[in-house]
Structure formats: structure tokens, C-alpha cells
N, C-alpha and C positions, 0 to 999 in steps of 0.2 A: 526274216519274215515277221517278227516279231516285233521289230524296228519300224518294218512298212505298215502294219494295222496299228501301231499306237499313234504316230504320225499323222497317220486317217482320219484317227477319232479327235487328236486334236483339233486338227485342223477344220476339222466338222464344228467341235464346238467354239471355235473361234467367227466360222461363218454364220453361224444359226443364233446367235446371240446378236446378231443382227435383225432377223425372224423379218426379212423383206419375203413374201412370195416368189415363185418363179415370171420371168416376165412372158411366158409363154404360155401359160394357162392362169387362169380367170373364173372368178368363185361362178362365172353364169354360164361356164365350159359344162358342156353335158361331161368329159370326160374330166375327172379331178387327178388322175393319177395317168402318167403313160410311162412306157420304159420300154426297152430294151433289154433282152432275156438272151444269155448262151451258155455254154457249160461241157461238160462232157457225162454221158449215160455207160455205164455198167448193164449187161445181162449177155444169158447164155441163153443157145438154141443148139437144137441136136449136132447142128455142123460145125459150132464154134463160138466165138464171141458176136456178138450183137451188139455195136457201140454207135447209139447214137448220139448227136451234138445239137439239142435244141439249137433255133435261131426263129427266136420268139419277140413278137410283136405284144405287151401289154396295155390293154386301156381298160383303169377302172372308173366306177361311179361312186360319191360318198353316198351310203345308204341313205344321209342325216336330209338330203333333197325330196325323198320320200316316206319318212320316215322322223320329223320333228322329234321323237321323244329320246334320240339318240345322240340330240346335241348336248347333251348334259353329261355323257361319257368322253371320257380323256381317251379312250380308244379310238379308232375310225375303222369302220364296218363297207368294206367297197364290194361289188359285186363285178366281176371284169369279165373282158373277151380277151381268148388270147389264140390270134390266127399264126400258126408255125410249118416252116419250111424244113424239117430237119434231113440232113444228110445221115446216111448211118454207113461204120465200116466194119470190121471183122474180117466174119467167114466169105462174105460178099458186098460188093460197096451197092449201095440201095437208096431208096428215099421214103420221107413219112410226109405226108403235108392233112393238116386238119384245123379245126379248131374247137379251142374250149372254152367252158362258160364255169364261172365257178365264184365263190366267196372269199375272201381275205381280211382279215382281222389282226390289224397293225396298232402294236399300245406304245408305246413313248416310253421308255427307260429313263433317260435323260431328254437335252435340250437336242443331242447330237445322234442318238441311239436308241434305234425300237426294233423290238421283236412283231413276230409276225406267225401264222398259219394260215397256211387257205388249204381247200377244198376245189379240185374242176374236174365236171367231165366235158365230154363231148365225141368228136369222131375223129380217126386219124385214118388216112388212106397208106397205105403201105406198099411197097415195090421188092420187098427182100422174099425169095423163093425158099421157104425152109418146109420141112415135116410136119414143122410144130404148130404154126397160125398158118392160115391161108393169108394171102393179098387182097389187097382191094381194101373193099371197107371195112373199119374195124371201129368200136368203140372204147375210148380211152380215159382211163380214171387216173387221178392223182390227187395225193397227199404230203405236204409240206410245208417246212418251216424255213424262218429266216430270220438276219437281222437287215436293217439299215442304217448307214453310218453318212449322215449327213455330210457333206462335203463342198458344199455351196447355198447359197440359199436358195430353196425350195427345189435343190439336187443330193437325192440319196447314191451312193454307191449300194447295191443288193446283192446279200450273199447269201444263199438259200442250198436246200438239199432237199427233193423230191422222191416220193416211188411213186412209179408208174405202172398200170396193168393196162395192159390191150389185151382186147379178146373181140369175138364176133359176135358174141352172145348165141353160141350155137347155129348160126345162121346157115355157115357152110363149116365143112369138114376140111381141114384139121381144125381144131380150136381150143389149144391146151394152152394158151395164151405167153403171151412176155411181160417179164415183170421186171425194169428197170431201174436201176438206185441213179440219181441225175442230181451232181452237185450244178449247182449254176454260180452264175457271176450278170452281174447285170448293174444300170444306172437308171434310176425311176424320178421322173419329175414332178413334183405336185404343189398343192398349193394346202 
């Protein structure tokens, strides 16, 4: 394993030391940043395990488009949507489908490797029949961090870890919410 992520980061910086853009997005793309998001979720409900498997769509925006006095930071500050279909297994096989809006704050380590936090909420509609949350509509938060490991040019591999709270906001009863730990894996394009 150990073998495989150093090989990674090499090979990251061997492509990025070339510092070509991706040829799929373009500084005048509303969207600067897209990827592809999946993973496996941890959590428990009164009947048993709760495991969902994001399968997430990411598009963000560079703030610096709105925002001029942020081209002066080595960071990039994007604001993204992120529409997802997740299956979930456990106690019961189920599904989530929602989307979220949220912040992400990507700083450069190196030429090959950057660290990361974002911030999203939004909604997630839910299909699992437990005690603990009702179905249907639900409001979804999450918190998380990451790196990216450059591996082409203007192609990050992303390896992230998230918690997640659904709840209804009291709306309907039951509403003692689900709180997920969600490693992911994912490949993010940008420019």
C-alpha cells in the first residue's frame, strides 16, 4: 500500500512539473474544478448497520471569478454542487439521492500535493425504513478533509474523509438523525 501512494505522488510530480492545464476545462468554464466522488459510509441505526456508498458528481467554481482579491492567495477557495445517488446496505438495502452546496478550500503542499477542507449542506431524500429518521426528505450536513495527489496534468486522484448528519430538522417524527463517517476516493479535474 505503501508502494502504491508513493509511486502516486511520484508520478504526480513528474506530470505537474509540466503545469499544462487539463484540456477539458478552460479558465472561461463557469465550472474550474469537476470530479468524481465514491467511498464507503459507516453508521449505525436501531436495526443495524447503515452503509452508505456515495456516488457523487462534483462541480466547483474558483471564488477568484467573483472575488479578485483572492488571486493573491496560493490557496483556491471554490464554492461547488454536489448532485448524488447513493445506494446504502446494512440492516436494509435502500437509497439516498440529494444534493449539496458547500465551500472547499484546496492549498498546495507541493507541485504534486494539496490539502483540502470543505464545508456542504443541502437535501438528501432517503428510502431506508428505520425508527430513528423518517424517509423522504431530509437535510444533510457534512464536514471534511483531504488530499490531492496530482497524477496527470490538471488531474488530481482525491482521497478525502467526511462526517455526515442527516436529520429533518424536526419536520416529521422520528428525527434522531444519522451520523456517517464516509472515507472517499475520487479523481478531480481542474485547471
Amino acid at each position: 500500500m505503501v508502494g502504491l501512494i508513493w509511486l502516486t505522488v511520484s508520478a504526480g510530480a513528474v506530470w505537474s512539473a509540466d503545469e499544462r492545464p487539463s484540456p477539458l476545462l478552460t479558465r472561461d468554464s463557469l465550472f474550474t474544478e469537476v470530479g468524481f466522488i465514491t467511498g464507503f459510509g459507516y453508521s449505525t441505526v436501531t436495526e443495524g448497520d447503515y452503509l452508505p456508498i456515495p456516488v457523487i458528481l462534483h462541480l466547483g467554481t474558483d471564488m477568484k471569478r467573483w472575488f479578485p482579491s483572492l488571486a493573491d492567495n496560493r490557496g483556491v477557495l471554490t464554492v461547488f454542487l454536489e448532485p448524488q445517488v447513493n445506494p446504502v446496505f446494512g440492516y436494509d438495502i435502500s437509497m439516498e439521492a440529494g444534493l449539496g452546496i458547500g465551500l472547499k478550500y484546496r492549498y498546495p503542499l507541493t507541485d504534486a500535493l494539496s490539502v483540502y477542507g470543505l464545508f456542504s449542506t443541502g437535501f438528501l431524500f432517503i428510502t431506508g425504513d428505520t425508527v430513528d429518521q423518517a424517509s423522504g426528505f431530509n437535510f444533510s450536513h457534512a464536514v471534511g478533509v483531504g488530499i490531492n495527489v496530482n497524477v496527470m496534468p490538471g488531474g488530481a486522484l482525491d482521497l478525502g474523509f467526511r462526517i455526515r448528519h442527516v436529520s429533518n430538522a424536526d419536520l416529521r417524527d422520528p428525527n434522531c438523525g444519522i451520523d456517517s463517517y464516509i472515507g472517499t476516493i475520487g479523481f478531480m479535474i481542474s485547471h
